[in-house]
LOTI-102606 format. One line per field, with one value per residue (C-alpha): y, z, x. Coordinates in Angstrom, 3 decimals. Example, Ala and Ser with C-alpha at 12.3 -4.5 7.8 and 13.67 -1.06 7.14 Angstrom:
yy: [-4.500, -1.060]
zz: [7.800, 7.140]
xx: [12.300, 13.670]
END
This chain:
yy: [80.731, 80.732, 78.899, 81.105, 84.176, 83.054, 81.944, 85.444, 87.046, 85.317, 85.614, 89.342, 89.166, 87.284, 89.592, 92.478, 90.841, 90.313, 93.830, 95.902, 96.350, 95.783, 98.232, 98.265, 100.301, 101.606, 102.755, 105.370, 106.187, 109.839, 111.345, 115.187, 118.463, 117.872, 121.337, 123.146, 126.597, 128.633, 128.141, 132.026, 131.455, 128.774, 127.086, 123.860, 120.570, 119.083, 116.361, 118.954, 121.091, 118.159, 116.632, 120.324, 120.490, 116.898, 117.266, 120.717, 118.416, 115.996, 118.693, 119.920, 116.280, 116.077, 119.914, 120.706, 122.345, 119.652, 117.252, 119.851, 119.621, 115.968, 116.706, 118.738, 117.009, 113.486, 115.007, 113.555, 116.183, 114.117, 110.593, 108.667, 107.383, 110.789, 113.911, 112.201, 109.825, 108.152, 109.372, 106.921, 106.313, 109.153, 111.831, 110.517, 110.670, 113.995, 115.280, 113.505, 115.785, 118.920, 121.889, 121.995, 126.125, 125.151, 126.505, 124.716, 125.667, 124.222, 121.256, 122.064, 118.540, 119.889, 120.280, 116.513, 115.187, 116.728, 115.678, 112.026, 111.674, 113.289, 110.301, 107.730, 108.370, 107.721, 109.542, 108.700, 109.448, 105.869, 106.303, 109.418, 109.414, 112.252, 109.642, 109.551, 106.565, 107.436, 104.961, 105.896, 103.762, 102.871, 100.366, 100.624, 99.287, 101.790, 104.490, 104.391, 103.881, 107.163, 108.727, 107.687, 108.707, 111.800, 113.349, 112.296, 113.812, 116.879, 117.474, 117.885, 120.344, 122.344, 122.127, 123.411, 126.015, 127.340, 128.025, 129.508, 131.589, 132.871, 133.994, 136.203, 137.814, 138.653, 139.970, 142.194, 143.354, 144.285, 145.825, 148.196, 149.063, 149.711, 152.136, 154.089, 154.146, 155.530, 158.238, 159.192, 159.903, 161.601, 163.961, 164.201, 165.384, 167.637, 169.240, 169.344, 170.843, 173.645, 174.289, 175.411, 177.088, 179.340, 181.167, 185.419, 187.164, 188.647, 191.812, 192.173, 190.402, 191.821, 190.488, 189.782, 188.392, 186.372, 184.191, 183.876, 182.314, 180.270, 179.139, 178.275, 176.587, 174.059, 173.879, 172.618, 170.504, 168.535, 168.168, 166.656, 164.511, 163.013, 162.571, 160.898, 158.017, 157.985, 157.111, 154.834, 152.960, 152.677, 151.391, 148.804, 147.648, 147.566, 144.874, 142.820, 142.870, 142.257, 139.155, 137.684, 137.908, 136.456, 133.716, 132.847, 132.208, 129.654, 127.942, 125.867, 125.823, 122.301, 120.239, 117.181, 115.501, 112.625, 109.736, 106.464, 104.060, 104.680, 103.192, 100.115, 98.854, 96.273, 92.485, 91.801, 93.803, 95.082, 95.976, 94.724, 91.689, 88.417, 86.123, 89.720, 90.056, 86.397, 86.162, 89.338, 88.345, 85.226, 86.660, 89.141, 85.894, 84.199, 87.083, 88.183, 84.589, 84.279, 87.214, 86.151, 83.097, 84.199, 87.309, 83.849, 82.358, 84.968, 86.728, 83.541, 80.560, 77.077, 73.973, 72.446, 69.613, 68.088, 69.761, 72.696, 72.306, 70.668, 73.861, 76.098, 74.748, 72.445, 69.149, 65.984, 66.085, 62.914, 62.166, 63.623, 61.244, 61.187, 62.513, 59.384, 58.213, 57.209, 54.232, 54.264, 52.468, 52.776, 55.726, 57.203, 57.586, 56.920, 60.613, 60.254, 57.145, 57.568, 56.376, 53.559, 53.971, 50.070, 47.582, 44.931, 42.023, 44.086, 46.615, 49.192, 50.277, 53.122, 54.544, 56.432, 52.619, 53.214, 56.603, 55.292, 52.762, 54.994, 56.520, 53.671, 52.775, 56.278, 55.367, 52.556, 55.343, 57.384, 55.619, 51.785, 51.562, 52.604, 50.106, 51.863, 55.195, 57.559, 59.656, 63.128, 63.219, 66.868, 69.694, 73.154, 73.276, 71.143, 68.632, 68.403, 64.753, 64.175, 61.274, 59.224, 59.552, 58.896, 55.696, 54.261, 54.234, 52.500, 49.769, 49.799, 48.901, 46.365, 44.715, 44.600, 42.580, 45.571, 46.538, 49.443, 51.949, 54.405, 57.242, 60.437, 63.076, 65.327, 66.379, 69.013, 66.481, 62.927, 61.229, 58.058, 57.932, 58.740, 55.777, 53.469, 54.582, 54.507, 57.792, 56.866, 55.266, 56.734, 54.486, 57.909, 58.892, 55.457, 55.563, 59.196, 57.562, 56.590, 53.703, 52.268, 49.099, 47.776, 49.407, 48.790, 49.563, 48.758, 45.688, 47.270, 44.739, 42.284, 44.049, 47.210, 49.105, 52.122, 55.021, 57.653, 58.751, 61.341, 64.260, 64.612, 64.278, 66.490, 69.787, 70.588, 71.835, 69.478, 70.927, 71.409, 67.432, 66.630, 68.613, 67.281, 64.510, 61.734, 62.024, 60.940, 58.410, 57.130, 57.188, 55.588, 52.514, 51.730, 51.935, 49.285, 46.921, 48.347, 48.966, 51.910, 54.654, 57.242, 60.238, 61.520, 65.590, 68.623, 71.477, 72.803, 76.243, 76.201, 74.636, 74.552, 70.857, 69.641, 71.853, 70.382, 66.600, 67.590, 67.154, 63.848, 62.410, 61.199, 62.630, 64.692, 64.438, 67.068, 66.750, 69.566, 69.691, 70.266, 73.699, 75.211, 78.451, 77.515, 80.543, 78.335, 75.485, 77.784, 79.480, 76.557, 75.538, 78.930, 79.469, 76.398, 75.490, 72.150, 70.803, 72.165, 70.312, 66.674, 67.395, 64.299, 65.255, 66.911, 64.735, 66.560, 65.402, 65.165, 66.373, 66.141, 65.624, 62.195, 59.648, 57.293, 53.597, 51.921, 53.365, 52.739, 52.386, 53.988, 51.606, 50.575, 49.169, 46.352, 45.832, 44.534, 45.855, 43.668, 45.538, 43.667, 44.373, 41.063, 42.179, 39.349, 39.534, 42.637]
zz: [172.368, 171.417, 174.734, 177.088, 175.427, 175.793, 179.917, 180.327, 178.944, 181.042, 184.084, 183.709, 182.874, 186.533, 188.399, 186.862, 187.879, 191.166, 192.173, 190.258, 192.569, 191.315, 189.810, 189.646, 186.687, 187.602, 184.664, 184.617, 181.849, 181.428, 179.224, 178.331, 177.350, 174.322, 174.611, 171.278, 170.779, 168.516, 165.041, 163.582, 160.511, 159.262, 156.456, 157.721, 158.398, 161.786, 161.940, 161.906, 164.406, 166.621, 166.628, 167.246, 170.336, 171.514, 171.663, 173.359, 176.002, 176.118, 176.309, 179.305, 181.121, 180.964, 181.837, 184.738, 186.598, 186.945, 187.470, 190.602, 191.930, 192.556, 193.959, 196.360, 196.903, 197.620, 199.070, 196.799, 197.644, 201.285, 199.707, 199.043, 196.060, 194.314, 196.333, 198.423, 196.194, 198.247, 196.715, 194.336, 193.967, 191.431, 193.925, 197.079, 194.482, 193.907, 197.268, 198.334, 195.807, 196.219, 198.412, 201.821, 201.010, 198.030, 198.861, 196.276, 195.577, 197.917, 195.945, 195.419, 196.458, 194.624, 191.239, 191.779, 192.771, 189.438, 187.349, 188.841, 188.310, 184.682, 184.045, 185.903, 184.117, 181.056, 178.810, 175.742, 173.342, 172.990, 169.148, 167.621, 170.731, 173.247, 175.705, 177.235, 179.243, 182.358, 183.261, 186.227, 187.684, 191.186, 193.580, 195.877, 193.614, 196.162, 195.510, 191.338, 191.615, 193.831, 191.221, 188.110, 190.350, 191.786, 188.122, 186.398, 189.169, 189.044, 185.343, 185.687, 188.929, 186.815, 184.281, 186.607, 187.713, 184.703, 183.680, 187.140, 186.830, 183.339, 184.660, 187.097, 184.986, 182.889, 186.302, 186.607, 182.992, 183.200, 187.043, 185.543, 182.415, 184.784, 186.602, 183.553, 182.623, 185.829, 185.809, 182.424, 183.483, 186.156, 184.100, 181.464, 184.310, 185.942, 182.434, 181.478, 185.412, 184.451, 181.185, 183.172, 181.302, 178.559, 177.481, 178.944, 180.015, 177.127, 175.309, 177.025, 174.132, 171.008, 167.977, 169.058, 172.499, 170.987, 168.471, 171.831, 173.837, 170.561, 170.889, 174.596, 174.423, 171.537, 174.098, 177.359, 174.915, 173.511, 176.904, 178.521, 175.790, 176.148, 179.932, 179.493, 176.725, 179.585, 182.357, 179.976, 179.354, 182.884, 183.582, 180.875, 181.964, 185.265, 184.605, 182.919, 185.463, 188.174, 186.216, 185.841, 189.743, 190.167, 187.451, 189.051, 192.329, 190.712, 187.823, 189.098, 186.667, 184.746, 182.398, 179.923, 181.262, 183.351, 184.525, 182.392, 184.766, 187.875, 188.519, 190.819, 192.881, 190.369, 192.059, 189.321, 188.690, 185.423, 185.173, 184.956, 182.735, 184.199, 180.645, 178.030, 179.796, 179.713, 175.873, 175.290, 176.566, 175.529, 171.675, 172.932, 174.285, 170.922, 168.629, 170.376, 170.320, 166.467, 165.918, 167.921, 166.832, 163.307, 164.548, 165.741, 162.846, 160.562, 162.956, 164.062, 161.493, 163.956, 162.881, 160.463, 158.493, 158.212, 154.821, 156.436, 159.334, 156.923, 154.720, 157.784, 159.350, 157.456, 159.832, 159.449, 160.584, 161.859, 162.299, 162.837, 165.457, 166.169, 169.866, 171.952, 172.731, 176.294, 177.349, 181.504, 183.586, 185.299, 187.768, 185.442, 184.295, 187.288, 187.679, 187.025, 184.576, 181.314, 178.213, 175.876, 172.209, 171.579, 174.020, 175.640, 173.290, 170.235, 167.388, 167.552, 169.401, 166.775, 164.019, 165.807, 165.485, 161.461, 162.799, 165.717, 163.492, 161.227, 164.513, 165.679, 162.001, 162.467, 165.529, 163.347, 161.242, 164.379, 163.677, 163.307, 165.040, 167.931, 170.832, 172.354, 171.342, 173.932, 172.537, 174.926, 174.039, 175.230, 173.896, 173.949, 176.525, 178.466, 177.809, 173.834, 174.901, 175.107, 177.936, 175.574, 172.815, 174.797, 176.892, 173.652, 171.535, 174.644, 174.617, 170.603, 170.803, 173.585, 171.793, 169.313, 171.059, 171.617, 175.414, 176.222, 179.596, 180.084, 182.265, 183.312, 183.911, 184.389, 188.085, 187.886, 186.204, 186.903, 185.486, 184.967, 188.657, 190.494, 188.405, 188.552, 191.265, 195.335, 197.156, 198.529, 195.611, 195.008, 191.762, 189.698, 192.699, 192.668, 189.306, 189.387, 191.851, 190.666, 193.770, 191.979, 190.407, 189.042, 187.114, 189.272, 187.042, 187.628, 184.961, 182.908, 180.789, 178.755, 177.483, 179.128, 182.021, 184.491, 185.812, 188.052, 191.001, 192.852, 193.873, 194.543, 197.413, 197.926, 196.682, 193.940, 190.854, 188.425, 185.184, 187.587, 188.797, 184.748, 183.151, 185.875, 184.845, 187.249, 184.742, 181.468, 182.918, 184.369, 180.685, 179.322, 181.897, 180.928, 177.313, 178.252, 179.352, 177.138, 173.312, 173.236, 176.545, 176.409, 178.607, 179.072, 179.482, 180.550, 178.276, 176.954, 176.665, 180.235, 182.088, 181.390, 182.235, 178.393, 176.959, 180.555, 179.354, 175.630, 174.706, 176.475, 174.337, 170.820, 169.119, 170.736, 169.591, 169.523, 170.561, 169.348, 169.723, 166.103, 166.444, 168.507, 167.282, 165.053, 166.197, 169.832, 167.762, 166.317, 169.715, 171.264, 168.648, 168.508, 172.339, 172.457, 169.873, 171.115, 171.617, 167.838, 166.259, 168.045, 166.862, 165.093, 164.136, 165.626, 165.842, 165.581, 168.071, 168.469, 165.329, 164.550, 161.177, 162.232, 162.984, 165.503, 165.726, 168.769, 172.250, 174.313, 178.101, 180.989, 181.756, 185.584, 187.256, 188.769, 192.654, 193.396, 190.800, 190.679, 190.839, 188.057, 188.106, 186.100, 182.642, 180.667, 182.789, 182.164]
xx: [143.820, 140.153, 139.071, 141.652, 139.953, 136.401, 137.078, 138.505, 135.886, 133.346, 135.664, 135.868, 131.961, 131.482, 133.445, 131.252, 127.980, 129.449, 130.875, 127.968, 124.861, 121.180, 119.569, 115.586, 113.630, 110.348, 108.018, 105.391, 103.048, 101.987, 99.438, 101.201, 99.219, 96.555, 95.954, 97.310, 97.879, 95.351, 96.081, 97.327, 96.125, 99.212, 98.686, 100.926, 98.918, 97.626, 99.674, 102.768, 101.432, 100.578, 104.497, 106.031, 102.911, 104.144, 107.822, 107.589, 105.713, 108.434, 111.094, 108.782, 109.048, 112.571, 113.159, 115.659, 113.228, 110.784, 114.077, 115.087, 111.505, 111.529, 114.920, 113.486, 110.056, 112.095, 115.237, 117.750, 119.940, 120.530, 120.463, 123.750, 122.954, 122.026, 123.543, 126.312, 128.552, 130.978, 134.483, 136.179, 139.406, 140.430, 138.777, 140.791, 144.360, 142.993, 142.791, 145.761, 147.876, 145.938, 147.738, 146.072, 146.197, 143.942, 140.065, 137.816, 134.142, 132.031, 130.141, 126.557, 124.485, 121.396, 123.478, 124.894, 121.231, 119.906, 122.817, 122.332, 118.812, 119.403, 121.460, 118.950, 115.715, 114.665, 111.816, 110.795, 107.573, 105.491, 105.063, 103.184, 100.938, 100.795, 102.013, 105.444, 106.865, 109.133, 111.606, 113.781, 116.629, 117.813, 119.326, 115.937, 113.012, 110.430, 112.820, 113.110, 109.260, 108.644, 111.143, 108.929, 106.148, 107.000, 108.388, 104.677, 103.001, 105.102, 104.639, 100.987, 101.591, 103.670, 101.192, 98.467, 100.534, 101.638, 97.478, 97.146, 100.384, 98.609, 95.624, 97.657, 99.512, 96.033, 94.335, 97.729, 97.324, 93.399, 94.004, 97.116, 94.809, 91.998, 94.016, 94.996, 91.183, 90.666, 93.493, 92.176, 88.827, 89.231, 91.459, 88.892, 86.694, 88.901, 89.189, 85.783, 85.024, 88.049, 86.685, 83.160, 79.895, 80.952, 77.209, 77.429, 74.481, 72.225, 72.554, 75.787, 77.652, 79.038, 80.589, 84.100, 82.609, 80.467, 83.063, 84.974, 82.143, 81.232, 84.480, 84.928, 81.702, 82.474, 85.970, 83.670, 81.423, 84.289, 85.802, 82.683, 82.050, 86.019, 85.301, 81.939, 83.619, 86.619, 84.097, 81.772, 85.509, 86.477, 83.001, 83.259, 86.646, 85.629, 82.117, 85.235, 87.490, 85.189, 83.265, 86.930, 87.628, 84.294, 85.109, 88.176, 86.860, 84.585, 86.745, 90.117, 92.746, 92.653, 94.880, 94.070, 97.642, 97.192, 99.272, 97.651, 99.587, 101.674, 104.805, 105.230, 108.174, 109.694, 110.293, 113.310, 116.125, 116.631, 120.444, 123.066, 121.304, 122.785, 121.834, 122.963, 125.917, 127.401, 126.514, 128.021, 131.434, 130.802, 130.668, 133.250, 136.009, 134.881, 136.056, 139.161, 140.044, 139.684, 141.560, 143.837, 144.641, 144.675, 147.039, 149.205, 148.544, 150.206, 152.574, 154.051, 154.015, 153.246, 154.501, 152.196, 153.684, 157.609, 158.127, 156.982, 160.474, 162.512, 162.292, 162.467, 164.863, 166.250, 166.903, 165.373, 161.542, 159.259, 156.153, 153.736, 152.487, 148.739, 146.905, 146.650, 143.566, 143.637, 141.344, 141.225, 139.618, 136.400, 137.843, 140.187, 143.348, 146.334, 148.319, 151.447, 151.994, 154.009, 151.446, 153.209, 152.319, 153.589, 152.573, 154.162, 153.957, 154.937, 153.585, 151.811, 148.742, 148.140, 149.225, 152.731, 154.092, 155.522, 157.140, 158.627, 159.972, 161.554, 162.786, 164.502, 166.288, 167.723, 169.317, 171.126, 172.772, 174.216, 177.697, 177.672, 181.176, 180.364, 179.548, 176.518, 174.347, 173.465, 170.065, 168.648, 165.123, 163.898, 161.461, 161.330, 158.235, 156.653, 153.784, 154.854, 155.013, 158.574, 158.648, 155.628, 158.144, 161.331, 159.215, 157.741, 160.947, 163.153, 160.178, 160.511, 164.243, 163.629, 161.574, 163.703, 166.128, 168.780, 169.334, 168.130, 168.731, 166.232, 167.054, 164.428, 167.348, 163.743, 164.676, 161.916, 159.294, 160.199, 157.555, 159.030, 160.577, 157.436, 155.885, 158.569, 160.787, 160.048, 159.907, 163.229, 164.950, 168.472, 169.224, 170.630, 172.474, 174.628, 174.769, 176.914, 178.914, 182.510, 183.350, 180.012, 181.369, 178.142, 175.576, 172.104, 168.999, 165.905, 163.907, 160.966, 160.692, 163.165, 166.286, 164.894, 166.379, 165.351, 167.626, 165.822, 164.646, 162.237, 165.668, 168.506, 169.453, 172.817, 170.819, 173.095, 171.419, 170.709, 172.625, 176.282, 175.688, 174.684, 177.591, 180.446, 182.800, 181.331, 178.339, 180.523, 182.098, 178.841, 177.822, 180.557, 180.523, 176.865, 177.995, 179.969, 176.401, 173.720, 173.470, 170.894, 170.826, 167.575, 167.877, 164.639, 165.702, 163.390, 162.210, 165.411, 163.510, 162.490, 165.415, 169.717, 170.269, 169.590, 172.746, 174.897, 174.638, 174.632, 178.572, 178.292, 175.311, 175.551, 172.703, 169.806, 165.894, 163.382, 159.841, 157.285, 153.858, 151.696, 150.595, 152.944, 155.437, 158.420, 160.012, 160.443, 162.286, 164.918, 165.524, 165.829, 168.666, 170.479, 170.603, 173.018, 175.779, 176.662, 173.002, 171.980, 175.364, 173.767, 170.397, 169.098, 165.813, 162.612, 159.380, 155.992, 153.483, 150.082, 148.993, 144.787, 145.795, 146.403, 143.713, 144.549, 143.544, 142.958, 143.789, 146.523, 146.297, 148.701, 151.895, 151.365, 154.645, 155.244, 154.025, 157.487, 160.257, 163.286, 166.515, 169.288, 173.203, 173.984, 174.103, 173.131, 169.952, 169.063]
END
């Protein structure tokens, strides 16, 4: 589980590096505003007023505005890539269900450029400096580097033009004061000018006349003296306002911002990240598998030991046999041949031999009055091993001196017949047949006979030509020449045929590889009643518990096979 989890991961992990496009990351380095505002008399620290000045700056690089000028400037809003996504697969469902009556607002490509470039680049602060770093993403290394580029560059134009944009709006201040200063001298003239000479002509005057002329005279002097200050203002504000024109047409707005480094096209690609991503789903696979595995640990208890079956299911347990070590030769292993864990000559070529032993004294105590035992050897899956088992204990008893027929009723699998067996062999078909008189099997070895063949050759299904009469009578005649008969039967989880031939076999034994679900053991005894009542026990296979010793080598049949029908000979 482990393994299948980690080569999915890194299968899903390939087929994202190979559908995900290249992205190149082109860096700038910009040196923001030093300038700081004049302190107002704030008691707070430097340092504190420097960080607030700094990350105004930053929020000033990463603004929308300057984002929608390089928009503009570069023409995003045209580009593919930023202003003219090709529709995915949730837009075209969309569009497909949408009314054709339904008007929708027309999509703004200057809105999508600027949200897709918002999500492209990258600005942060390098440390407590004043210097920001621009990183800005795209599938065309020249274009993210115009990007990083063209967003420095723009900073310190918008920088520029907000110090020119100030100065305009402090000539447009001083020119509307000026005016007022103007209106209000000329109406401190016009006054004074009204107001006139108050002094009469003498001895003309008496008393009453002469308060009143006192008093139009301290009028006019007041008057004049408002309309000279008014003029001496206007003149002043005037000298100012001129200087600063003058000024201005001499000083060009500046800025301390500057870009440090400017971005180049990038050679390598720096998403997605060929070596992160692999060891990501590599740790990914590796976790999923452990949980797994522990999930199928607990949730489903695998077979573990015999006490462990015998308690769960209570039936007789073997083993566990040991994982055969296979020793090929110098090109490998030949496909297709069964592995013998006893040789030839006799005993064991590992450590199964004691089992297999005990295996074989159980066949003994099937029922000692009968002339002949017929054993099904099946599993509930395949590869648990069953035809090793099944191949090794007919070689056990035939070394034993007991005859022995081995027949692979494994239509779907026949291992034994494609190793034994010619392509056009039809020994199991003559075998079924009733006008057969004699039983022809094919010589393994002494005391040991061979049943099988490639198919069937009538295309019936295996488990209606297994379960029909010519099948128990075909049994019972080779009762009749052999003392042991192993039926090598496919996975009785997978395939029907093992609960056909069950009511006409004596006992039935179960192969089951260590590790594997017990839950698949007791549905494979409750799904049939009559292969469950014939069970003789359930061998557990290729445990690592188990060390092996030695290594046993593939069985490689004879160049000429000799077909026997005499008994004693076989």
């Amino acid at each position: 589980m482990i393994f299948t989890a980690i080569i999915v991961c890194l299968a899903a992990a390939a087929l994202y590096l190979a559908v995900t496009p290249n992205r190149y990351i082109a860096t700038a380095v910009l040196l923001t505003e030093t300038r700081q505002m004049p302190d107002d008399g704030d008691s707070s620290s430097e340092t504190a007023i420097d960080s607030t000045v700094v990350e105004s700056q930053m929020e000033a690089v990463r603004s929308a505005s300057l984002a929608l000028r390089v928009v503009d400037k570069l023409g995003l809003a045209d580009d593919p890539e930023f202003g003219k996504p090709k529709p995915g697969l949730f837009s075209r469902l969309i569009a497909m269900v949408r009314p054709k009556g339904d008007k929708t607002r027309k999509i703004n490509l200057r809105e999508v450029a600027l949200e897709n470039l918002t999500a492209k680049v990258k600005i942060d602060r390098i440390g407590r400096s004043y210097v920001a770093e621009i990183d800005a993403t795209s599938i065309d290394s020249d274009k993210a580097a115009k990007i990083a580029n063209a967003l420095a560059d723009g900073y310190i134009e918008e920088q520029l033009d907000a110090r020119q944009e100030a100065q305009q709006r402090a000539n447009n201040w001083m020119a509307s004061r000026l005016d007022d200063l103007r209106m209000q001298a000329a109406q401190a003239d016009e006054k004074a000018r009204a107001a006139g000479d108050p002094l009469p002509n003498a001895g003309q005057t008496t008393g009453s006349d002469a308060s009143s002329n006192s008093a139009a005279s301290n009028n006019a002097r007041e008057l004049a003296a408002k309309a000279r200050i008014a003029n001496a203002s206007y003149e002043a504000y005037l000298s100012r306002y001129t200087q600063a024109l003058q000024l201005q047409k001499v000083e060009i707005p500046t800025t301390t911002a500057r870009v440090l480094t400017r971005a180049i096209p990038p050679n390598q690609p720096g998403s997605p990240r060929v070596a992160l991503v692999l060891a990501l789903s590599f740790i990914a696979g590796s976790t999923l598998g452990v949980l797994g595995a522990f999930g199928a640990e607990y949730l489903e208890a695998p077979v573990r030991s015999r006490s462990q079956l015998a308690t769960a299911l209570g039936i007789r347990t073997f083993g566990p046999l040991p994982v055969s070590k296979i020793r090929t030769s110098l090109f490998g292993r030949d496909k297709g041949l069964p592995v013998a864990l006893v040789n030839e000559a006799g005993g064991g070529a590992v450590t199964a031999e004691n089992e297999l032993r005990k295996i074989k004294l159980a066949f003994y105590q099937i029922d000692s009055q009968k002339p002949a035992r017929t054993i099904g050897v099946t599993s509930p899956h395949s590869r648990d091993g069953k035809t090793t088992i099944a191949y090794s204990l007919a070689l056990l008893t035939a070394q034993a001196g007991s005859r022995t027929l081995l027949i692979d009723a494994n239509m779907h699998n026949p291992t034994l017949a494609r190793a034994f067996c010619e392509p056009g062999s039809d020994l199991l078909t003559k075998f079924l047949d009733p006008a057969e008189n004699a039983i022809v099997v094919m010589r393994l070895s002494d005391h040991l006979g061979f049943l099988g063949q490639h198919a069937l050759g009538n295309g019936a299904h295996p488990a209606d030509i297994f379960s029909c009469e010519a099948m128990q009578r075909a049994l019972q005649r080779a009762q009749e020449s052999f003392d042991y008969i192993l039926v090598d039967l496919p996975a009785a989880l997978d395939h029907v045929e093992p609960r056909a031939i069950a009511p006409f076999l004596d006992r039935i034994l179960i192969v089951t590889s260590w590790g594997s679900p017990i839950g698949d053991l007791e549905r494979c005894l409750e799904n049939a009643d009559t292969l469950s009542s014939r069970v003789m026990g359930i061998v557990i296979n290729k445990s690592p518990d188990v060390r092996s010793k030695g290594f046993v080598r593939p069985m490689k049949p004879a160049e000429k096979p000799t077909l026997e029908t005499d008994r004693a000979a076989v």
